[in-house]
N, C-alpha and C positions, 0 to 999 in steps of 0.2 A: 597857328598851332591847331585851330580847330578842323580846319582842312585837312591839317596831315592826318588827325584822327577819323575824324570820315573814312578817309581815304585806307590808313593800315585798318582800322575796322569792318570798311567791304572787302579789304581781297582777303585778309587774312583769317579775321577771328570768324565773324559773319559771313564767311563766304557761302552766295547764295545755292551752290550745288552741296556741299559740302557739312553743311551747320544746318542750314535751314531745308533744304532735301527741295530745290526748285529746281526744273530746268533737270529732272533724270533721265526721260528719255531722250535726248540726243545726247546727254553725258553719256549713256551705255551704248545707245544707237551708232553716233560717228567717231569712237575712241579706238579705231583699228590702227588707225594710221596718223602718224605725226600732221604730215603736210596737210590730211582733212581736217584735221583737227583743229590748226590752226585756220583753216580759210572759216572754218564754221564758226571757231573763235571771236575773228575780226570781223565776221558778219552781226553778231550777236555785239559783239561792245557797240557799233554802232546802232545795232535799232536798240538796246535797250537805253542809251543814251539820249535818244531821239525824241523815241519811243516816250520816255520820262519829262524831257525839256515841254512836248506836246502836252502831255496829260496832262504834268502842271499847271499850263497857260490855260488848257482845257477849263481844270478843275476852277480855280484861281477867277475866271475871268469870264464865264460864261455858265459853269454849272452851281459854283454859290449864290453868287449876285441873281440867278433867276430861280433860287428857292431847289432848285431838280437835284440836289447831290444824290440821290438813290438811282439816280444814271451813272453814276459814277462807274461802275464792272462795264455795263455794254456800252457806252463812249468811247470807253479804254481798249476796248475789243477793238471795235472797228475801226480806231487809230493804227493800231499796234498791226492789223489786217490788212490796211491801206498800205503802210512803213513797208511791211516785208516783201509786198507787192512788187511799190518802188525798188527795193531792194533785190529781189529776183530778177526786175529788167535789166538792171545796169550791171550783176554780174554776168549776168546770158551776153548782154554786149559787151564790155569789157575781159572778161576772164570765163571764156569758156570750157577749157578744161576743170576750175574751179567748180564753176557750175555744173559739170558733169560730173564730179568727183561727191558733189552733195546730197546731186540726183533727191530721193523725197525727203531730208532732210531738211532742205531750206525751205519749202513751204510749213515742216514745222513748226520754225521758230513763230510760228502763228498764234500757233499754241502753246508755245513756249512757255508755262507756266512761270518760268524767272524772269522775263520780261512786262510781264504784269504787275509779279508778284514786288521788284522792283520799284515800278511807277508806285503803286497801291502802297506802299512801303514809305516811298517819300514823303509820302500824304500826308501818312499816318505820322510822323514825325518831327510834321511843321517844320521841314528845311525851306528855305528861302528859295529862288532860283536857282544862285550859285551853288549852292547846297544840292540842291537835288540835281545837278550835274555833273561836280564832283564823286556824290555818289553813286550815280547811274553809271559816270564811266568806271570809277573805283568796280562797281560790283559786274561790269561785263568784264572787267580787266582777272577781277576773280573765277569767275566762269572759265575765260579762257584760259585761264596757269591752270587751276584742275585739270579741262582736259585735256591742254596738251599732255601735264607730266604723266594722267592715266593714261594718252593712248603711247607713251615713253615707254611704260613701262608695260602695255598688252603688247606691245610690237618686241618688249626681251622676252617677254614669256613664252610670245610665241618662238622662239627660238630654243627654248627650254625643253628639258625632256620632261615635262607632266604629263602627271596620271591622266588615262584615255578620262575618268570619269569628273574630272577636273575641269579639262579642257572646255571653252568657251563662257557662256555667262557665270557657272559656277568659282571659276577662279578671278572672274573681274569682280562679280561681287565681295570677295574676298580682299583684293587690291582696293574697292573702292572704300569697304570699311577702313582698313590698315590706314587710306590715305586720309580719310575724314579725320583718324584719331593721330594723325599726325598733324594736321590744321589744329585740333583743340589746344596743342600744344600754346597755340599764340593767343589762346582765351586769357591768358596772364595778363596781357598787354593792354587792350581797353576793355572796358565794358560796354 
C-alpha cells in the first residue's frame, strides 16, 4: 500500500511539473507536438529514475560515511551530466529522427531542474532504495502525462481560431495554469 501511495502521489498530487513548478522549461520548450513530447518524456523517466537510483548509492555510500554531504548538489550534477550524456549517444544511435526532433532539448534535461530536484527529493525524505525508485519512476511517469496531455492540447489550439495576441506562450501559459489546477484536484487523495 505504501508503494501505491508513492506512486499516486508523484504523478498525481505531487506532480513535479505541475505542483512543485520543476522541470518548466522543456515543459513549455518541447510541448508543440505530441510525438516530441512523448520521446522527451521517455527520455526524462529514465534519467530521472537513474539519475535518483545513482545519487542514492552516491549519497548512502560514499558521501555520508565520508563526512562530505555538503557535496551533495555538485556530485548530483555531474551524475545527472554524465546520465544524459550516456543518454544522448544511444538516442543518436538508436533513434535518430527522435534525436533530431529533440535537437537542444535533450542536452537540457542537464539542467533539468526536475531531475535533481527529484533525486534531492528522495533524500530529503528518507526513502529506502526501493522507495526512491518507485518514486523517481512515479515522478518522471508524471512529468511525462503533463507533457504529453499539454502538448495534446497546444497541437488543438493550434487548430483553433485564437486571438493574434493569444497566440503562442501567452495562451500555453494559460493551458498550463488550467492544467495545474486540474492536477490539485487529486490533492484529496494523499498527502
Amino acid at each position: 500500500m505504501e508503494y501505491i501511495l508513492i506512486i499516486i502521489s508523484a504523478i498525481f498530487v505531487n506532480n513535479v511539473v505541475l505542483s512543485q513548478f520543476l522541470g518548466i522549461c522543456p515543459f513549455l520548450g518541447v510541448s508543440n507536438k505530441i510525438s516530441t513530447s512523448a520521446g522527451m518524456g521517455g527520455a526524462v523517466v529514465f534519467v530521472i529514475t537513474i539519475a535518483s537510483i545513482v545519487t542514492y548509492l552516491l549519497q548512502n555510500f560514499v558521501l555520508v560515511p565520508l563526512g562530505i554531504g555538503f557535496m551533495q548538489t555538485v556530485s548530483f550534477i555531474l551524475v545527472i551530466a554524465a546520465l544524459v550524456q550516456m543518454v544522448e549517444i544511444m538516442l543518436k544511435k538508436l533513434s535518430p529522427p527522435l534525436y533530431q526532433a529533440l535537437g537542444i532539448f535533450l542536452p537540457l534535461i542537464t539542467t533539468n531542474c526536475a531531475v535533481l530536484g527529484v533525486a534531492i527529493l528522495a533524500i530529503q525524505k528518507n526513502y529506502n532504495l526501493a522507495q526512491t525508485t518507485v518514486f523517481a519512476f512515479s515522478s518522471g511517469v508524471g512529468f511525462a502525462l503533463a507533457l504529453i496531455i499539454f502538448a495534446g492540447i497546444r497541437e488543438q489550439t493550434d487548430l483553433a481560431n485564437t486571438p493574434k495576441a493569444m497566440k503562442g506562450m501567452p495562451l500555453a501559459m494559460i493551458i498550463a495554469g488550467l492544467l495545474a489546477m486540474a492536477f490539485m484536484g487529486f490533492s484529496g487523495i494523499v498527502k
